[in-house]
N, C-alpha and C positions, 0 to 999 in steps of 0.2 A: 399511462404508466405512472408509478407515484414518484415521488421524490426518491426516494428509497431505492427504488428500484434502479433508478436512474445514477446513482452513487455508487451501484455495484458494477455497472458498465464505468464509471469513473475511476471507482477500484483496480477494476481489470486492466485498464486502459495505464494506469501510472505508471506500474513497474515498465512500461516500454519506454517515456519518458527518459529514468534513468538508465535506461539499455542505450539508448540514444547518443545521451549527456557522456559514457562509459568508452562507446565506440567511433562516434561520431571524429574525422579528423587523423585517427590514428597513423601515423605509419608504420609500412611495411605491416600492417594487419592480416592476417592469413584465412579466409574466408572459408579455403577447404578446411584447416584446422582453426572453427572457433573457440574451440573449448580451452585448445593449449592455449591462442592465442588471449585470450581474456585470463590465463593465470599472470600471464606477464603485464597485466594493465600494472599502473602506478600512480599515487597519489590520486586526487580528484577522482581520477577514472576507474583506480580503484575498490573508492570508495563510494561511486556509482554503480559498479558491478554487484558490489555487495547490498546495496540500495536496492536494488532489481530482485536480485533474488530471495530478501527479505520481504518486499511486494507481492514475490508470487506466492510466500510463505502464509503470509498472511492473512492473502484473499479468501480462499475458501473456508475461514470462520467465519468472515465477515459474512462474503456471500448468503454461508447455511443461517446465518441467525436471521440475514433478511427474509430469505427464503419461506423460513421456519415462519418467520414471524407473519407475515402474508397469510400462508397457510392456515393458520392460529387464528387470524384476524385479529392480529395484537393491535392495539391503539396508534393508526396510522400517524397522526401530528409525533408520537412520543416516537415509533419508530423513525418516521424524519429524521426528526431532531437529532437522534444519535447516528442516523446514518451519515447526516451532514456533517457530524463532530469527526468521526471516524475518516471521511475524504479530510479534511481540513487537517487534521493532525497527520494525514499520511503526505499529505503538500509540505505542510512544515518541517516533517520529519525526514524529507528528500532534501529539502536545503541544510538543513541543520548536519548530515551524514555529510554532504556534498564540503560543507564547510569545516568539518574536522569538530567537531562543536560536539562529544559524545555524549554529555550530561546532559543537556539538552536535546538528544537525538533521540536520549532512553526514556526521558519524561514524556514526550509526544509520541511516543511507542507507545509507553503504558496507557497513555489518554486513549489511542485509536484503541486497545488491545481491550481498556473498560467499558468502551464506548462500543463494542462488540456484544462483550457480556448483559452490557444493559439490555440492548436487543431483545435477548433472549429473556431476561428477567421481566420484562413488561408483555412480551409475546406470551410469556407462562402464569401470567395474574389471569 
């Protein structure tokens, strides 16, 4: 399996992380009602909930461009490269959320979010 590939199980894998970081500890948590119960998170945990569910938002571009890219037999080392950029900025961008840090949380968005597109543009040379 290539690198790449292995970053889209890393992908996948994160947003549980901040699912974790969100719920982990809580009291009186309501496991039959999680849905209510994760409206009423706050601070950090919050901002970990949101974290998750912008993880799972995110994923299946990522995914389809490695996908894609495979498929294509776009330039394995170059798809690496951005698949590695892409986990790295989504690492980043989980603490950076986590810490209230928004300016920074949006800039390492956009790094994974171009680090996607590239994908696609080196898969389509």
């Amino acid at each position: 399996m290539t690198i790449a590939l292995w970053c889209v199980f890393a992908a996948g894998v994160l947003p549980y992380l901040a699912t974790i970081t969100a719920k982990a500890g809580v009291k009186d948590y309501d496991n039959n009602e999680p849905r209510a119960a994760d409206q009423k998170l706050q601070g950090y945990r919050a901002r970990a909930y949101a974290a998750q569910q912008n993880g799972f938002e995110a994923f299946p571009f990522f995914a389809a461009a490695v996908i894609i890219a495979h498929v294509l037999r776009g330039p394995a080392h170059q798809v690496d490269v951005y698949a590695l950029i892409f986990v790295a900025a989504r690492v980043v961008y989980l603490f950076f959320y986590l810490g209230a840090k928004g300016t920074f949380r949006s800039l390492t968005w956009a790094i994974g979010f171009f680090a996607a597109i590239a994908i696609f543009i080196v898969a389509a040379r």
